[in-house]
VOKOL-437653 format. One record per residue (C-alpha): residue in one letter; x, y, z. Coordinates in steps of 0.2 Angstrom, whole numbers, plus 5000, padded with zeros to 4 digits. Each point is the difference from the previous one (the first is absolute). Layout:
<rs>
+------+------+------+------+
| rest |    X |    Y |    Z |
+------+------+------+------+
|    a |    X |    Y |    Z |
...
+------+------+------+------+
</rs>
This chain:
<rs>
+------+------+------+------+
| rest |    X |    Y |    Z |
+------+------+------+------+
|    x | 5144 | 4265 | 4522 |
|    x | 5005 | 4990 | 5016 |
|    x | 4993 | 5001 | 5015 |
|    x | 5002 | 4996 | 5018 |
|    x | 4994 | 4980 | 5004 |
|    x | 5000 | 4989 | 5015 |
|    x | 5012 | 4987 | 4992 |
|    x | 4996 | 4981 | 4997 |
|    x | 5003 | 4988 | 5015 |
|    x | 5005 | 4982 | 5001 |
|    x | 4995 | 4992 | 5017 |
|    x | 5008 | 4982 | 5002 |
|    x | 4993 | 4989 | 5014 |
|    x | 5017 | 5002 | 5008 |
|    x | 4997 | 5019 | 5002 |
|    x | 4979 | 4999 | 5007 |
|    x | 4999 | 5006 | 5016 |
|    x | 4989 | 4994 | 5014 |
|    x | 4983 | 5007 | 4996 |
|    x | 4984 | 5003 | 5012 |
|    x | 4997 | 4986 | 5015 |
|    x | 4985 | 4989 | 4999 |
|    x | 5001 | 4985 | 5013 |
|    x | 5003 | 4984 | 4985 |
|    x | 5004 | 5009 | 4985 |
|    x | 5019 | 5005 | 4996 |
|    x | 4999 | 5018 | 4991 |
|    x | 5015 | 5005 | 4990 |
|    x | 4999 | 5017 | 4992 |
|    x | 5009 | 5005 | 4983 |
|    x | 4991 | 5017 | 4999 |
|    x | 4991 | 5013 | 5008 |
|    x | 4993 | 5015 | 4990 |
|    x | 4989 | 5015 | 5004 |
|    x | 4984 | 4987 | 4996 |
|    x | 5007 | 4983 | 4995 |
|    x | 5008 | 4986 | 5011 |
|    x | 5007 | 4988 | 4991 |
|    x | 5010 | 4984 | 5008 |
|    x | 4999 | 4980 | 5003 |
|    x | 4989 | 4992 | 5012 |
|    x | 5001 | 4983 | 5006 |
|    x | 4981 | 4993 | 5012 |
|    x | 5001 | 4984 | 5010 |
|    x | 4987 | 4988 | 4996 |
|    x | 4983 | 5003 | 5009 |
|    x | 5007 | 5014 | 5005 |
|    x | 4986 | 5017 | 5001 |
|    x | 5005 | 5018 | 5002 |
|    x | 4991 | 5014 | 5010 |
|    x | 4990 | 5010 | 4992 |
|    x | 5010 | 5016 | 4995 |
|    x | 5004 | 5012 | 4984 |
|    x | 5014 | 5006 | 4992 |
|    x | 4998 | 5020 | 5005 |
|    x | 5003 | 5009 | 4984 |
|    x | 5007 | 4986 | 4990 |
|    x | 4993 | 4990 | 4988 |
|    x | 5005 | 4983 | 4999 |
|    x | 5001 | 4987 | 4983 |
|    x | 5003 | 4982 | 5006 |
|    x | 5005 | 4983 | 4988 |
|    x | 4998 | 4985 | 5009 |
|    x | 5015 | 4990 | 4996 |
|    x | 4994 | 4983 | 5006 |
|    x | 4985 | 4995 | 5014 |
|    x | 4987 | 5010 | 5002 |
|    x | 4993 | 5018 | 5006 |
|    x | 4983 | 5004 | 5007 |
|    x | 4995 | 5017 | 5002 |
|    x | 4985 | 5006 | 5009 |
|    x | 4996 | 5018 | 5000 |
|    x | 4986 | 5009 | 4999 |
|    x | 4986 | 5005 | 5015 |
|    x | 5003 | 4990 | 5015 |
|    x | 5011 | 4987 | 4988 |
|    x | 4985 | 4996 | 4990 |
|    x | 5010 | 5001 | 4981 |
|    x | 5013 | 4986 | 4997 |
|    x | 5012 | 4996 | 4985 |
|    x | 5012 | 4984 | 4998 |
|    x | 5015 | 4999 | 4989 |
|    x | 5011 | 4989 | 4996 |
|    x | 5018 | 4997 | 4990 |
|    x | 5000 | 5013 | 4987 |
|    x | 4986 | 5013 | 5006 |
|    x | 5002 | 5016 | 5004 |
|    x | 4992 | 5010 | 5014 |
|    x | 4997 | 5018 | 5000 |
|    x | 4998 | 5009 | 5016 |
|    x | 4992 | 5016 | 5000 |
|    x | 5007 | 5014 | 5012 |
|    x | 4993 | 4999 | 5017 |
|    x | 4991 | 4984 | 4997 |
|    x | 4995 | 4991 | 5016 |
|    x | 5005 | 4982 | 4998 |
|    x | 5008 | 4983 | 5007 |
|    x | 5009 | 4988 | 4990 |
|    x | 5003 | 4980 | 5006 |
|    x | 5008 | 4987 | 4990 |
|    x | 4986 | 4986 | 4999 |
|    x | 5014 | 4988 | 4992 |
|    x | 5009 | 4986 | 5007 |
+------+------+------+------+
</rs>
C-alpha cells in the first residue's frame, strides 16, 4: 500500500540560499520546514550575536572547526561550549546568543 510522501531532497552547497542576517555570521539555508531550519553557518572570530530565538524552530548545530559559546537561560546566567564535532540542540523558543570565542 503506497502512500503520499514528501520526497527525499539533496541540497548541494551550490543550491543554499542566503539564510537569516546576523551582523558577522554568513547564513546559508538548505531547508526550511514547518519546525526545523536546517543550513550552514560561518561566525567570525570574536564575534557575539544578539540575543535572540529561533520562533518556532528548533535548531541542531555541529561545530565544524573553532568554537561555539552559548548562553541562555535567565538573564544569560546558563552557558555551553562546543567544539569540532559536538552537536548543539536548540530547543524552540530558546532565548540565546552564540559568539565564536576562537581565533
Amino acid at each position: 500500500m503506497a502512500s503520499q510522501q514528501d520526497p527525499v531532497r539533496v541540497v548541494t552547497p551550490d543550491g543554499r540560499r542566503p539564510g537569516p542576517r546576523t551582523p558577522g555570521m554568513d547564513r546559508q539555508e538548505a531547508f526550511a520546514t514547518e519546525g526545523t531550519w536546517s543550513g550552514f553557518v560561518r561566525t567570525e572570530a570574536g564575534m557575539v550575536s544578539g540575543w535572540h530565538h529561533h520562533g518556532d524552530w528548533e535548531s541542531v548545530i555541529y561545530v565544524l572547526t573553532g568554537a561555539l559559546r552559548m548562553e541562555f537561560g535567565p538573564d544569560g546566567a546558563s552557558a555551553v561550549e562546543a567544539g569540532p564535532g559536538d552537536f548543539i540542540h536548540v530547543p524552540k523558543g530558546a532565548v540565546h546568543r552564540e559568539s565564536n570565542p576562537s581565533a
